[in-house]
N, C-alpha and C positions, 0 to 999 in steps of 0.2 A: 476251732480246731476239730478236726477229727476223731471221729473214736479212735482209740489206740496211737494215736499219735503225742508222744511225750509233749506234756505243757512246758518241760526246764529243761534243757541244753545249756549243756557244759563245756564250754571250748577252753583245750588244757594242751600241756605237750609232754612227752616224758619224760622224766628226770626234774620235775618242777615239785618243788617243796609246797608250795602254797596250791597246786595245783591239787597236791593230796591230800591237802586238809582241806579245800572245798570240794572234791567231792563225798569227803567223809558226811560232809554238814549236809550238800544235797541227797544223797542216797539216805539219812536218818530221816530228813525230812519230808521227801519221795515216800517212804514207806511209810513212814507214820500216818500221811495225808493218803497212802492209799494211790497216790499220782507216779508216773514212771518218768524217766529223764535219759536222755542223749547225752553220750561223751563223744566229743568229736575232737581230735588232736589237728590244731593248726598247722602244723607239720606236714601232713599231708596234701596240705594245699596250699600254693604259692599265696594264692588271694588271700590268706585268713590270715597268712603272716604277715602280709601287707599292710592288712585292717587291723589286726589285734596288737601285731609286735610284741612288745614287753608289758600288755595291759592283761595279760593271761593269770591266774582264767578270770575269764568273763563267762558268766552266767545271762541266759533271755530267757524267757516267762512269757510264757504266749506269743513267741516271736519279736519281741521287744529288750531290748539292753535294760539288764536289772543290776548288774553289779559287774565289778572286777577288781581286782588282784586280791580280796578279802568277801566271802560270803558271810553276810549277819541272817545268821540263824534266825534270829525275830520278825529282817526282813524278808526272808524269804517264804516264811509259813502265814504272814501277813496276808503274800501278795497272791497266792495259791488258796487262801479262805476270805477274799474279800469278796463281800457283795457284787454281781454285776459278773463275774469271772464265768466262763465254762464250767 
């Protein structure tokens, strides 16, 4: 990754309940770690509703599917401090 370019994207839509409690988890966990993060609403693109549907949100971690429809807090500060990581 790039400098400045967020290691966790959040793809959520609006009016989703679970959508607002994982970005609560990602944005404590962002800050805490010091790391920034992407909210991208699948809504605005045909393709992500295609791909995600009803698996929202879905969370990716250096460009990789880390989770969906529930972020764990433990896995995500895990995967953001493991060895080997940017």
């Amino acid at each position: 990754m790039t400098a400045g370019t967020p290691r966790v994207t959040l793809y959520s839509r609006p009016g989703c309940h679970l959508c607002d409690t994982a970005r609560e988890v990602v944005a404590r966990v962002c800050a805490e770690l010091g790391e920034e993060y992407a909210e991208v609403s699948i809504d605005d693109d045909p393709a992500l509703v295609e791909r995600f549907g009803e698996e929202i949100p879905v969370t990716f971690v250096d460009g990789r599917q880390h989770d969906f429809w529930r972020v764990d807090e433990t896995r995500l500060r895990a995967a953001l401090t493991s060895p080997g990581r940017p």
